[in-house]
C-alpha positions as CSV (number, residue, x, y, z in Angstrom):
1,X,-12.8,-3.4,85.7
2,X,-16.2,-2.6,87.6
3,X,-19.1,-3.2,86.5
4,X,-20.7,-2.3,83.3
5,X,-23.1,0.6,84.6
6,X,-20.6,2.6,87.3
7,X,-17.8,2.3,83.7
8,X,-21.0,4.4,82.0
9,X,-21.1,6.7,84.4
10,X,-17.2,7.3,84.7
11,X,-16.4,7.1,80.7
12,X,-19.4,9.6,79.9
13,X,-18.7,12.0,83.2
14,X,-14.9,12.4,81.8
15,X,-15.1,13.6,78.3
16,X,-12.9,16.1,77.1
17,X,-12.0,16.9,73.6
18,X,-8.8,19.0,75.1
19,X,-7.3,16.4,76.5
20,X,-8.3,13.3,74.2
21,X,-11.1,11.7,76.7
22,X,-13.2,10.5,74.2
23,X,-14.0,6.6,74.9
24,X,-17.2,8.3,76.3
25,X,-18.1,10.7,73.1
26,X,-17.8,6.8,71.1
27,X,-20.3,5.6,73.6
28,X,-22.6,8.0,72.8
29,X,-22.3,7.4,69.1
30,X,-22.7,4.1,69.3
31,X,-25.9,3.9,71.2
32,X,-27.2,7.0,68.5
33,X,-26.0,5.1,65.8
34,X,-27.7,2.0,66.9
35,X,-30.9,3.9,67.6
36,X,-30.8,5.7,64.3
37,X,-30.4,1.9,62.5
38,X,-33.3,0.2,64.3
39,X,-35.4,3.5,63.2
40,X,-33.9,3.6,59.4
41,X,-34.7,-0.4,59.5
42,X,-38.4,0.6,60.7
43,X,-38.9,2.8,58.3
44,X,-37.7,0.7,55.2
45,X,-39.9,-2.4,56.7
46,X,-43.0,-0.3,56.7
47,X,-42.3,1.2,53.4
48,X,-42.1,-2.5,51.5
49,X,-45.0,-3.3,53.2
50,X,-46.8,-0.6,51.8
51,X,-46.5,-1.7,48.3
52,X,-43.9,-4.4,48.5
53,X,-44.2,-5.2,44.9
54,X,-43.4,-1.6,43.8
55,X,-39.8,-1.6,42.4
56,X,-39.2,1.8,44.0
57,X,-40.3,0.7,47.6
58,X,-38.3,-2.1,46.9
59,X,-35.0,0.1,46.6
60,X,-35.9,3.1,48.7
61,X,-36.3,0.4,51.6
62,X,-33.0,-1.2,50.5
63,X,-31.7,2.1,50.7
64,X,-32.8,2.6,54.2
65,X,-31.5,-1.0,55.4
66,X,-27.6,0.1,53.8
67,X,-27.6,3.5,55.7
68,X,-29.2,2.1,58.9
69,X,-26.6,-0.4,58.7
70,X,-23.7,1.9,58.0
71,X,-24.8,4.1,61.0
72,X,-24.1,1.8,63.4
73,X,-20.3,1.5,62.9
74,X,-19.5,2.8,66.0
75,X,-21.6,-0.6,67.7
76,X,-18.2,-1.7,69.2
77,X,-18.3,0.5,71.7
78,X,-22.1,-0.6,72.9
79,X,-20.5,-2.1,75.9
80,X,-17.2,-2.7,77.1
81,X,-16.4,-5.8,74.9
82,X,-13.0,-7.5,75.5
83,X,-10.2,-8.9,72.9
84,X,-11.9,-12.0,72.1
85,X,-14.8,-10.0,70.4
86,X,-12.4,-9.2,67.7
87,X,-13.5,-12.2,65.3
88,X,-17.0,-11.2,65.6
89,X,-15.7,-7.3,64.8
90,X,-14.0,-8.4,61.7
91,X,-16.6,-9.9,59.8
92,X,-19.5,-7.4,60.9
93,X,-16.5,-5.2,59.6
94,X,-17.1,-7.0,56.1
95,X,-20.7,-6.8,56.1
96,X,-20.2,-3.2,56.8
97,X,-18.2,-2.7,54.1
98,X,-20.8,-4.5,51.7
99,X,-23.2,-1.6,52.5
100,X,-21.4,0.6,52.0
101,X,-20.8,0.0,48.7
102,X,-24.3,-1.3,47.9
103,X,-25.2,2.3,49.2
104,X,-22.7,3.7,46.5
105,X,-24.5,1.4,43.3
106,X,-27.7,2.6,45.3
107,X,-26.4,6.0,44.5
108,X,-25.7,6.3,41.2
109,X,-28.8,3.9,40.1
110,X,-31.4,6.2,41.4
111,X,-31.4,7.7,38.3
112,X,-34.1,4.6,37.3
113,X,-36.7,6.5,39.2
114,X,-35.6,9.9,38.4
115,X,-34.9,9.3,34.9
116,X,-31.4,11.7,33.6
117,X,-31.7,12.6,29.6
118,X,-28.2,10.3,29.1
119,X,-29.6,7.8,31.3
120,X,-32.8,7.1,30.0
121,X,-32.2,3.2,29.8
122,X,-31.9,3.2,33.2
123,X,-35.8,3.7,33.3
124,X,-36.7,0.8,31.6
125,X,-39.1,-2.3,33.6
126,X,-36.4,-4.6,33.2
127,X,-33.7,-2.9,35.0
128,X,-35.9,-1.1,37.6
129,X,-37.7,-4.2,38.7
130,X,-34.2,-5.9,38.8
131,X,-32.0,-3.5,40.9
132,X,-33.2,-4.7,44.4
133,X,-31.2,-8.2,43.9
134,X,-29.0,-7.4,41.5
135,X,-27.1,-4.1,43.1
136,X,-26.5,-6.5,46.6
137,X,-25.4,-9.2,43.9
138,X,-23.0,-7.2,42.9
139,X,-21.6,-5.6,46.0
140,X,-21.5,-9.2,47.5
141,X,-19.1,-9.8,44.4
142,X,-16.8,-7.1,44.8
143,X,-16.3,-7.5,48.7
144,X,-15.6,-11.3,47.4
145,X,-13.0,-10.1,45.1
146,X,-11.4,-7.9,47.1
147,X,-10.7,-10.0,50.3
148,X,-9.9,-12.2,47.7
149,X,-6.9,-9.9,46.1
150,X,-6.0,-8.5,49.3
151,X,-5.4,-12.2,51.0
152,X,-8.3,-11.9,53.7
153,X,-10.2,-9.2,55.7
154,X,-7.1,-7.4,57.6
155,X,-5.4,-7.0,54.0
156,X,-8.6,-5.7,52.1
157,X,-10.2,-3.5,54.7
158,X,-7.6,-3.1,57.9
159,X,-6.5,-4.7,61.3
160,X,-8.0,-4.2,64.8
161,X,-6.1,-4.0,67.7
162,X,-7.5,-3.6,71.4
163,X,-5.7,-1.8,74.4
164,X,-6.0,-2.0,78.3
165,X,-5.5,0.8,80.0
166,X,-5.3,-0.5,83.8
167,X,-3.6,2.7,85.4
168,X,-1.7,5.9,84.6
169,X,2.0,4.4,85.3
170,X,1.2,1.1,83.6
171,X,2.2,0.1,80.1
172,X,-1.1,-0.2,77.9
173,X,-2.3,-4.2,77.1
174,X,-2.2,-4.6,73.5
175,X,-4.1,-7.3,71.8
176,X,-4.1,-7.7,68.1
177,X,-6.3,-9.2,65.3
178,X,-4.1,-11.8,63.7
179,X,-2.7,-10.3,60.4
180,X,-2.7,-6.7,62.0
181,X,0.6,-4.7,61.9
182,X,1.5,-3.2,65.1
183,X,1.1,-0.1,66.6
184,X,2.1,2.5,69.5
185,X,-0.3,2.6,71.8
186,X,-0.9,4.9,74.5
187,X,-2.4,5.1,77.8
188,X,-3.9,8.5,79.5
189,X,-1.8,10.5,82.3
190,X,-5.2,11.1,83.7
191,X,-5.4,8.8,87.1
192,X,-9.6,9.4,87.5
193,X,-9.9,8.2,84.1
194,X,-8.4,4.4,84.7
195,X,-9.1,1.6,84.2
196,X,-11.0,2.1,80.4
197,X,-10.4,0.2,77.2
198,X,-10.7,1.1,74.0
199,X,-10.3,-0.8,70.2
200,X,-9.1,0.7,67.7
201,X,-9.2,-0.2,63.5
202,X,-6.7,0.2,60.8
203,X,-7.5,1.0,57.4
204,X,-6.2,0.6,53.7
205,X,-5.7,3.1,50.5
206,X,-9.0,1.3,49.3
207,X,-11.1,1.4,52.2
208,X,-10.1,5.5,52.4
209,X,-10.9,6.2,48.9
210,X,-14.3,4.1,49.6
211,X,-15.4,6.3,52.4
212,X,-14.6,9.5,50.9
213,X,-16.6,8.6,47.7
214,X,-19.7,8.2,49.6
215,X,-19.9,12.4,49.0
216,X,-19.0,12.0,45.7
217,X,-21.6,9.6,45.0
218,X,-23.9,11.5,47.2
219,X,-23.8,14.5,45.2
220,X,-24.5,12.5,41.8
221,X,-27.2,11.0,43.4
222,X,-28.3,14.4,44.4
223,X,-27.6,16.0,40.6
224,X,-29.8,13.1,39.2
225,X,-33.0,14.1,41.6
């Protein structure tokens, strides 16, 4: 494959949403997603140090660490990473996964600093000044438990695979996470589009009903301000 800046230029010159170009569109995620989490992790930093004893800077700056974090999920796509990055993948996979759901216990806890009439006792000292260790306790647990139940990361939150694509009449290189069930894969009948690669993740009924609850949770966090 050329080098890293002319495979830039040729992934993000060739998108089209018509005919499935997209490895270019997941560039441009990536690099706004990382931008957003270095700003969302600026922003939590300087709001601890403004009163980094205050149990409410202390979670709205927890807060801003678990979306930065969740932001960048696209980060794979950075730079043209090959197969043997899939390790690394995996367990940023996991820690991805643990903010997420710290971000849901975030959620449904910030009624300790707007307090809700039936949950008044989530006002009290004790439990505010506790939540910024305990909720990451917690999630830290459940991501324990469930690679734990589900016999390791690809069974709890998915495989990864990543595919070649050298040329338009060639059959697409397929290199899988071990544990990860296989999968058709498909190269472009575009010839100006070659060579490109691309990963691509699994998922699990769990994981899915963990993503979608983020709007659930969202909107009780919303009800409770």
């Amino acid at each position: 494959m050329e080098n890293v800046s002319g495979y830039y230029i040729r992934m993000l010159s060739n998108i089209d949403l018509f005919r499935g170009e997209t490895v270019g569109l997941s560039i441009i995620f990536a690099w706004l997603g990382f931008i957003a989490m270095i700003y969302l992790f600026i922003l939590g930093s300087l709001i601890l140090r403004a009163r980094p004893t205050s149990a409410e800077n202390r979670f709205m700056c927890l807060l801003l660490i678990a979306e930065g974090f969740k932001v960048s999920f696209d980060w794979k796509f950075l730079y043209p990473f090959g197969p043997e990055i899939m390790p690394i993948i995996q367990y940023v996979r996991v820690v991805w996964w643990f903010f997420l759901i710290l971000s849901l216990l975030l959620y449904v806890s910030i009624c300790a600093f707007y307090p809700v009439r039936f949950l008044k006792f989530m006002s009290w000292d004790g439990i505010r000044k506790n939540l910024y260790w305990c909720l990451p306790l917690l999630s830290g647990l459940i991501v324990a438990w469930m690679i734990k139940e589900n016999g390791g990361i690809v069974g709890a939150f998915g495989g990864i695979g990543h595919i070649i694509c050298l040329d338009a009449a060639s059959i697409p290189q397929v290199t899988l996470y071990p544990g990860t069930k296989e999968f058709a894969a498909s190269c472009f009948d575009i010839p100006e589009y070659h060579p490109y690669s691309y990963f691509t993740t699994g998922s699990t009924p769990l994981g899915t009903l963990l993503l979608f609850s983020q709007v659930f949770f969202a909107m009780i966090a919303l009800g409770f301000m």
